[in-house]
C-alpha positions as CSV (number, residue, x, y, z in Angstrom):
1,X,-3.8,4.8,-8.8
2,X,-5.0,6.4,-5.9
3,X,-8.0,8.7,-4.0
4,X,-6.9,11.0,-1.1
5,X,-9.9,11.0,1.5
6,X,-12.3,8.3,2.9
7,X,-11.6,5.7,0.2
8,X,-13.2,2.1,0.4
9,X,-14.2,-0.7,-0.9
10,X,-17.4,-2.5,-0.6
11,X,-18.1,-5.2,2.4
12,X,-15.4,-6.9,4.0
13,X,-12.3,-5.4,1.5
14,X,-13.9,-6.8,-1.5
15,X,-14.2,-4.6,-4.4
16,X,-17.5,-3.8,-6.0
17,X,-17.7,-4.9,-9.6
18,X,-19.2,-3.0,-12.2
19,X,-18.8,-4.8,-15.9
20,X,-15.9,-6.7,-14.3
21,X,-14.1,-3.5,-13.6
22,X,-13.5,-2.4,-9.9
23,X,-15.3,0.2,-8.2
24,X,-13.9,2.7,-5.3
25,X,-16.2,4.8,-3.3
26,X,-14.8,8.2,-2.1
27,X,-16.9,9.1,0.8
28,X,-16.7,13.5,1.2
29,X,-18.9,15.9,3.0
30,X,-20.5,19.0,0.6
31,X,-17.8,22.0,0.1
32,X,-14.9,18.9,0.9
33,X,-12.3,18.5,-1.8
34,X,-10.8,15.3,-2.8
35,X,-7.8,14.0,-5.3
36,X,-8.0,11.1,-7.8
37,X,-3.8,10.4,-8.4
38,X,-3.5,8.5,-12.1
39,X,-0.8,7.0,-14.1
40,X,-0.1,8.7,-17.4
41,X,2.4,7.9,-19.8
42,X,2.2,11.0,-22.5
43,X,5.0,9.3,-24.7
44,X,2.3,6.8,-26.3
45,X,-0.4,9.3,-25.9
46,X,-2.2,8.5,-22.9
47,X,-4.5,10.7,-21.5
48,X,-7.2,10.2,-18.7
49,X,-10.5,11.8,-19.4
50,X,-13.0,12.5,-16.8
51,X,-17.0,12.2,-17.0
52,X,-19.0,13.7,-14.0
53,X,-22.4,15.7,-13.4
54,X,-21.0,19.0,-12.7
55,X,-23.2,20.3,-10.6
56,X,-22.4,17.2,-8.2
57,X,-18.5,17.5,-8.5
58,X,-16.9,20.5,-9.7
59,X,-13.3,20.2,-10.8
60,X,-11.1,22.6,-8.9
61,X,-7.1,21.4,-10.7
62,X,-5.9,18.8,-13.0
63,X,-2.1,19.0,-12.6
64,X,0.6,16.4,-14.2
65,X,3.7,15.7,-12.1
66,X,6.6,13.7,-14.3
67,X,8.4,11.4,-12.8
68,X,10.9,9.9,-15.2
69,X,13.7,11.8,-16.5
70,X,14.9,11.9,-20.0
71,X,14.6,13.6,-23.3
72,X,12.0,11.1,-25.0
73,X,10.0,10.0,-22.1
74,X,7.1,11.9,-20.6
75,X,5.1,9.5,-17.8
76,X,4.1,10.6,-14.2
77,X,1.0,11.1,-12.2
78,X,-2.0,13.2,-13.0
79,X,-3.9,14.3,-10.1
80,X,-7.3,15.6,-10.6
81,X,-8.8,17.4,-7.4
82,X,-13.0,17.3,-7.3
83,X,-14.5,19.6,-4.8
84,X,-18.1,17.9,-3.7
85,X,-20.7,20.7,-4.8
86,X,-24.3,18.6,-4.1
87,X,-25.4,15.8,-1.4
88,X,-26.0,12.4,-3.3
89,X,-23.9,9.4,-4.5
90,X,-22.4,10.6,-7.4
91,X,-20.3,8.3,-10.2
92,X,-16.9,9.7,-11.6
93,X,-15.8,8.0,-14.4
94,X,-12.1,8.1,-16.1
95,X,-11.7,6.8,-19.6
96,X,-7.3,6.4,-20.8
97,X,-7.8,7.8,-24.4
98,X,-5.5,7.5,-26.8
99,X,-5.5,10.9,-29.5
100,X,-5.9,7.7,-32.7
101,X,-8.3,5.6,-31.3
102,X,-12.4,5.6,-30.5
103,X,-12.1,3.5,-27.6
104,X,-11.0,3.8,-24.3
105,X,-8.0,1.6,-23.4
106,X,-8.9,1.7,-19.3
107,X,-11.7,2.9,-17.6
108,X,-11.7,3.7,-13.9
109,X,-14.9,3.8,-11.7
110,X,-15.7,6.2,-8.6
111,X,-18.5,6.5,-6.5
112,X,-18.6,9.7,-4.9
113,X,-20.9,9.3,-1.7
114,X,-21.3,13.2,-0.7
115,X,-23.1,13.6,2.6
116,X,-23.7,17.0,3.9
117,X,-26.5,19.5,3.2
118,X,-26.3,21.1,0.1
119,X,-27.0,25.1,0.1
120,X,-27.6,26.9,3.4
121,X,-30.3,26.9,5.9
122,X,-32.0,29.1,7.6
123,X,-34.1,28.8,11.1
């Protein structure tokens, strides 16, 4: 997993924790774009599912690049790119659903820190 942009985590290179999961905070200016990069493996079903405010984030792609070969096997990297639409800290959530079941199997956390004015200005 990865975030293209400012990524970080909390004080000192320790992660924040949120329900013993690890948080990463993107840090964007408003109008900036930004990718999310996550394993998928579509042979067992996988799929990541994002939850955002959209009129915070707006999603501009969600593109899949496979990266093993062969007939039966369908795994790569899913890159979701988030352009920042408002000012605000903003949380991005990813849940890895599975088509069968009603609960998530993973669950990545993002903290989208958009700084920036949002609209325009006049003087």
């Amino acid at each position: 997993m990865s975030a293209v942009g400012a990524v970080r985590n909390d004080v000192l290179g320790e992660p924040a924790v949120e329900n013993d999961r690890q948080v990463k905070h993107i840090d964007v200016g408003v109008g900036e774009s930004f990718d999310i990069r996550l394993w998928e493996d579509r042979t067992r079903g996988e799929q990541w599912v994002p939850a955002y405010e959209p009129a915070s984030l707006a999603l501009v792609s969600d593109e899949f690049t496979r990266t093993a070969s062969g007939n039966a096997v369908d795994t790569g990297n899913r890159t979701f790119q988030f352009r920042a639409a408002a000012a605000g800290e903003h949380r991005l959530v990813f849940e890895k659903r599975m088509g069968w079941k009603f609960t998530a199997e993973d669950r990545r956390v993002f903290v989208v820190r958009v700084v920036g004015v949002t609209g325009s200005q006049h003087a």
